[in-house]
N, C-alpha and C positions, 0 to 999 in steps of 0.2 A: 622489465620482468612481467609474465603474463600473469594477469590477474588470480588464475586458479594457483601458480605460486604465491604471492603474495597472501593470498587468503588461507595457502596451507603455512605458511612461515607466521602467519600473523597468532594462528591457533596454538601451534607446538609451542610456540612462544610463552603463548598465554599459560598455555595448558603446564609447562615446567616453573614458572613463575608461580604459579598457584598451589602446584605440586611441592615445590621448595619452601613457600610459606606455611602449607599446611604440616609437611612436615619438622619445620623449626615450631611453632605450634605448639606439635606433640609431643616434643622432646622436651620443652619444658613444661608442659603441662604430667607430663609421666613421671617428671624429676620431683614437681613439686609432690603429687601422689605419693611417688613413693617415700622420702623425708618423711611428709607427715603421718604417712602409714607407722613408718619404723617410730617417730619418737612416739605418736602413741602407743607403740607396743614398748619401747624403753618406760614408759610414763609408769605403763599397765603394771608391769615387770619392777619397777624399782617400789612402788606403790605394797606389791606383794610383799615382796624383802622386807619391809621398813613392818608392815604388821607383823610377818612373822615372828621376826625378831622382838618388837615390843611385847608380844605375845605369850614369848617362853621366858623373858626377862632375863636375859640373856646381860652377863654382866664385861668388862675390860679382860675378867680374867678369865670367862670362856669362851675367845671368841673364836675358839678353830671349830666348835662347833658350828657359828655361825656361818662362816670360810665353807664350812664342809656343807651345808644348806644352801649358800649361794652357791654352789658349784654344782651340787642338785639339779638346781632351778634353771639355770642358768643352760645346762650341756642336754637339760632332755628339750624343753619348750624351744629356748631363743637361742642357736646354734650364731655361732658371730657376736655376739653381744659378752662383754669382756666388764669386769664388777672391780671396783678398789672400795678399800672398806678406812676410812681415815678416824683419829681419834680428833678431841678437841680441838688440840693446835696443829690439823692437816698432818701430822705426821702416818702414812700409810701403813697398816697394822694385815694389810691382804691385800692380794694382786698387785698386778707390774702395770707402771707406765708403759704407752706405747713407746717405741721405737723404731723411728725412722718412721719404712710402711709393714714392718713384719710386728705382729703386737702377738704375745705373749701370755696365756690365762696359767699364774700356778700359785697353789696356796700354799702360802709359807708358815712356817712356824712365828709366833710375835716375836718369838727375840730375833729371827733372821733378816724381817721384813729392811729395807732401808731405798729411801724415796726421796727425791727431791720436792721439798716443798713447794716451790715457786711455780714447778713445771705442773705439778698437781692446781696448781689456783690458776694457771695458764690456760688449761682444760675447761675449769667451773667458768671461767670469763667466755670461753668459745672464741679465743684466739686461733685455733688449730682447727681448720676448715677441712682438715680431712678425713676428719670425725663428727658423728652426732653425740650429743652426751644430756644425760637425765640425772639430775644431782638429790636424793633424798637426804632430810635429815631424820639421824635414830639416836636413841638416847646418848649412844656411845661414840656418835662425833658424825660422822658423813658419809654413805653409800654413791659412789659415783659409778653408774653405765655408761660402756661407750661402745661405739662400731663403727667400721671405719664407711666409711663414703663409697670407697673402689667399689664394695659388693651392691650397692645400689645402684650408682653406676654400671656397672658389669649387666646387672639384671635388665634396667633402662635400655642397654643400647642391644643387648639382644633381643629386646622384643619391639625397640626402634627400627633392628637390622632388617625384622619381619617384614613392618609396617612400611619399609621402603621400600621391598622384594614387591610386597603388592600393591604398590604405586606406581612402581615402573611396569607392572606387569599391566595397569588398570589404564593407565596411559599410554604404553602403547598400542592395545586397544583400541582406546579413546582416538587416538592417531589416526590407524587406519579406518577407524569409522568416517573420522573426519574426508581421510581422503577418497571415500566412497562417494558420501554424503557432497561433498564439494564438486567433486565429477557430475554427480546428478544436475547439480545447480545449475554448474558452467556449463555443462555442453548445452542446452538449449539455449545459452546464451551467445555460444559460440554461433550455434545455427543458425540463431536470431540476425546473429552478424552477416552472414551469408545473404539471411533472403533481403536484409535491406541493402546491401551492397546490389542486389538485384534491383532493388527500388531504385535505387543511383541511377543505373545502366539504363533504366526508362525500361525494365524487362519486367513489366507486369505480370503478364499471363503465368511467367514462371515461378510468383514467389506462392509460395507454399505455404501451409498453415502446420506451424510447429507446435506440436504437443508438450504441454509443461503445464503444471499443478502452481495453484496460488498467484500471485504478481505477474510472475514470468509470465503463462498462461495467460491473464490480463495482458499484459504488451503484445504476444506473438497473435491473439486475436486480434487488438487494434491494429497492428501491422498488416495481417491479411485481408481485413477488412481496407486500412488504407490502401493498397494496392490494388483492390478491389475496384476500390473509387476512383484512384488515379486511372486506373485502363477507363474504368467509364468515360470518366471525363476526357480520354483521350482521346476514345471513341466518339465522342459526344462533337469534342471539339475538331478532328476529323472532317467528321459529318456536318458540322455548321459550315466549314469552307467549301465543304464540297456543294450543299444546297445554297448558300448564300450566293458564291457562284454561279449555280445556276437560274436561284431570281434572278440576278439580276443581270443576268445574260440575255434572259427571253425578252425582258421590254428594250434592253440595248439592241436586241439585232431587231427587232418591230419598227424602233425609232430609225436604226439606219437605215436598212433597209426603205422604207418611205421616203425616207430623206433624200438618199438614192436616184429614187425611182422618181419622185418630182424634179431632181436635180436632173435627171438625164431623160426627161419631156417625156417617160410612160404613162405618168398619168396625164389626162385631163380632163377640163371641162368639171364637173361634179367629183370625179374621182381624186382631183387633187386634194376639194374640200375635207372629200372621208380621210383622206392621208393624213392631213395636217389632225384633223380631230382623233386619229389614232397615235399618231407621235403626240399631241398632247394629253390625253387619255395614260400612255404609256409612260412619261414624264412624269405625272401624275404618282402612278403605281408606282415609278421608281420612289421618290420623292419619301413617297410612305414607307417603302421598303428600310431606307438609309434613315428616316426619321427614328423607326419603332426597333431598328437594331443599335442605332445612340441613345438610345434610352434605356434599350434593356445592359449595354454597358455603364453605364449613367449610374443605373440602377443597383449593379453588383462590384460596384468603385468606388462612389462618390456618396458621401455623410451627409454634405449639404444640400443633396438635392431632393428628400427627403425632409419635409418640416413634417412633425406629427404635431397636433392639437386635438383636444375635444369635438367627435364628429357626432352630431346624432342622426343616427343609423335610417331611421325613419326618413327623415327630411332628405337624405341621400337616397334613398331609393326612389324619393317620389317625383325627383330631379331624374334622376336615370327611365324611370317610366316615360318621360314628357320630353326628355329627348330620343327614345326610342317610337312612340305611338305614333310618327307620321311614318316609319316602314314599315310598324303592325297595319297600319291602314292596307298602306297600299299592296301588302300580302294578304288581307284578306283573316292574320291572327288575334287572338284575345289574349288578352295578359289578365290572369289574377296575381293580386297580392293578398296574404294574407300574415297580418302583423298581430303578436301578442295584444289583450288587452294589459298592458302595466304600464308602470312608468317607463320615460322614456329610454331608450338604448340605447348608452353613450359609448363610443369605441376611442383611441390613443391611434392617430392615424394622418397624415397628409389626403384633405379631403377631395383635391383636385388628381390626384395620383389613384386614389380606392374611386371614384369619381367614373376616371377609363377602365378600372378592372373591372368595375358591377357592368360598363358599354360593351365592353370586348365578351362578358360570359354571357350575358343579355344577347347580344346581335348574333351570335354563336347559336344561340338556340333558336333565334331568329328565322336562320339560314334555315337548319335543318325540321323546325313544327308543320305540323300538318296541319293543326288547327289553332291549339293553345299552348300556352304558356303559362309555368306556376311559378312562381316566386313565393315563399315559406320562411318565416322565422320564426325561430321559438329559443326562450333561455333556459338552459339544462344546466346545471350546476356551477354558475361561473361565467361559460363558454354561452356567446349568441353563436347559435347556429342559424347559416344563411343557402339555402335550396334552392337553387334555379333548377327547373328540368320543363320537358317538352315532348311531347307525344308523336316524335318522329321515328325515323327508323333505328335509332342509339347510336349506340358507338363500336366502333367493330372490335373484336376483341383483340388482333394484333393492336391496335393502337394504343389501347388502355395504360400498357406502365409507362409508355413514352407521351402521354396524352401534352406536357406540361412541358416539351421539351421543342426547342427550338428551330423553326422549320420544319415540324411534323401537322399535318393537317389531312384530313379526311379528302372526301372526295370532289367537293361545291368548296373546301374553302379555299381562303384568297392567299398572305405571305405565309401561314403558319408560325407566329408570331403574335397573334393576340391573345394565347391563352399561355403563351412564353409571358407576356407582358404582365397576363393578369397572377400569376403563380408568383412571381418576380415583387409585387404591389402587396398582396396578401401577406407574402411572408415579410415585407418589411413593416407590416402593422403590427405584427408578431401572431399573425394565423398560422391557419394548416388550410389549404387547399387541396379537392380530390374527385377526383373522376368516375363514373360507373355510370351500370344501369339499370332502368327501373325494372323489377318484374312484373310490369302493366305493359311495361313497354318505352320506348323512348331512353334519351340521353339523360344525366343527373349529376351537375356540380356544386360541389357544398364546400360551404366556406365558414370556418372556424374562427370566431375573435375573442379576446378576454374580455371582458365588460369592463367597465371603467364605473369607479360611483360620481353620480354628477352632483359632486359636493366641491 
């Protein structure tokens, strides 16, 4: 069964369930209402009679007078309500027992009256459930009211019959709201269905971003955002076999080539030498190529290969300086550093792994300074912020959002991989790494880390 049935069977369900209890409910909450309505109007009503009566002093031998006052009282006020008037020993001196369900009001004369006793005390017990009854005493023996139940009843279920009329009518209503309201929900969910079935198929470009309010809306954006990512990365990964291929095509056909050409006596004399120094040279490059792409899978797979500990920040940089300053030399650059005065800057971090990421951003700006170099930290709320930049030509702007991605590299650089490498190191410290330029001029990477308290 498809979900949007189920969800409308689930409702109707509910909704007659609720519907039926509330109406059982009312039916006896109306029932009790009314009982207790009527006996206090019995109460009120026998209450009356009982002073009247003691009032005018009213004796055995005038009591058709009294017959004639209950009958008064009785036929203008409380229409249904039926009066017997007993003396001492229960014998009935006015009005009729009921009978069966047809009951009967007439005032007899006393010598005509004749009543069974038993059935009268039958009454006062409230044996006979198909009557209510209010029993006063008066001087002259006992006032009993009664009425029967049918007309409370009768009254109850007509305005019961009402209160169903607009329950069904409020329900089914409620119904089709539901199956509005339910439609709304499901179909974007249905759609939803669609575009990841699209996501299945590996058909990115096609899945769509489905409109829906609340939750739904949260998922159908993650959806499209996930698909988003998937094409990237499919694109990404694409492109990494199409350039990895090609590194590592170029130094394979340099080395064969060579190889070749020594093997079949074109080179000699000196130029054999250059051969063999360019097939090792090339071997080389290969070497690095195949090293710095097992690492960056190393990197984005592997738990263990990653130890974090207590690094401070400072003593790591001054390490990265000292293995950089013999190619500042021999280009002819200046490296400032310049370090907060505080304590010292402890980062959560494998220090031989952030070690190559500060070599790879460092030697980066290396390539491209015209004169200097700045390395900057400072602590802004939490966060060491770490600034390498360089007063070279920057960074071009096609490159910018691909700066960090793999096999992408400018124009002097070498695999396109070392700032794969260092983006890859940063984020397993738990950074943010980021690319731009300065408006002086020059390239600008900054690197983001939590602090750590060295306690």
């Amino acid at each position: 069964m498809k979900l949007v049935h189920q969800i409308n069977l689930a409702f109707g369900l509910s909704l007659a369930l609720i519907l039926s209890i509330t109406a059982i409910i009312i039916h006896y909450v109306l029932m009790d209402h009314f009982i207790g309505t009527q006996k206090d109007d019995l109460r009120t009503l026998g209450a009356a009679m009982s002073a009247t009566i003691q009032k005018s002093g009213m004796t055995s031998l005038n009591m058709a007078e009294t017959v004639a006052l209950k009958s008064s009282i009785v036929s203008t006020a409380y229409a249904g309500v039926e009066a017997i008037v007993s003396d001492q020993q229960g014998n009935i001196v006015s009005g009729t027992l009921p009978e069966s369900t047809q009951l009967q009001t007439k005032a007899l004369p006393l010598q005509k009256i004749t009543a069974s006793t038993s059935s009268l005390q039958s009454i006062w017990d409230g044996n006979d459930s198909r009557y209510l009854v209010e029993v006063q005493s008066i001087p002259q023996g006992k006032l009993t009211l009664y009425t029967p139940m049918s007309k409370i009843k009768s009254i109850e279920q007509a305005l019961l019959g009402k209160l169903i009329l607009i329950f069904v009518v409020v329900g089914a209503i409620m119904f089709l709201l539901s199956l509005f309201i339910t439609k709304r929900l499901i179909q974007p969910l249905m759609n939803l269905k669609m575009e990841l079935r699209k996501v299945k198929d590996r058909h990115f470009t096609d899945v769509k971003l489905i409109k829906a309010g609340g939750e739904i809306g949260s998922v159908a954006q993650t959806v499209y955002e996930m698909a988003d990512e998937l094409n990237r990365f499919n694109q990404v990964q694409k492109q990494f076999f199409q350039n990895a291929s090609h590194e590592l095509k170029t130094p394979l056909m340099s080395i064969s080539g060579y190889a070749e050409g020594i093997r079949d006596g074109i080179f000699e004399g000196e130029n054999i030498r250059k051969g063999l120094d360019i097939i090792l040279s090339e071997s080389g490059r290969l070497g690095k190529i195949v090293t710095e792409m097992t690492l960056l899978a190393k990197l984005d797979s592997e738990e263990d290969i990653f130890r974090p500990s207590k690094v401070c920040l400072k003593e790591l940089l001054t390490e990265a300086v000292e293995r950089v300053n013999p190619l500042l030399i021999s280009k002819g650059l200046h490296l400032h550093l310049t370090y907060p005065e505080v304590e010292e800057l402890i980062i959560m971090a494998d220090q031989d792994k952030l070690l190559q990421a500060l070599l790879n951003v460092v030697t980066n700006a290396v390539r491209y300074a015209n004169e200097q170099i700045n390395i900057h930290v400072n602590l802004d709320k939490g966060t060491i912020k770490l600034i390498v930049s360089d007063d070279g030509p920057g960074i071009p702007p096609e490159l910018l959002p691909n700066m960090f991605h793999r096999f992408v590299k400018g124009k002097d650089g070498e695999s396109g991989l070392g700032l794969a490498i260092a983006r890859a190191i940063v984020e397993r410290c738990g950074g943010l790494i980021q690319a731009g330029n300065r408006e002086e001029g020059g390239a600008m990477i900054s690197c983001g880390f939590p602090v750590i308290s060295n306690t």
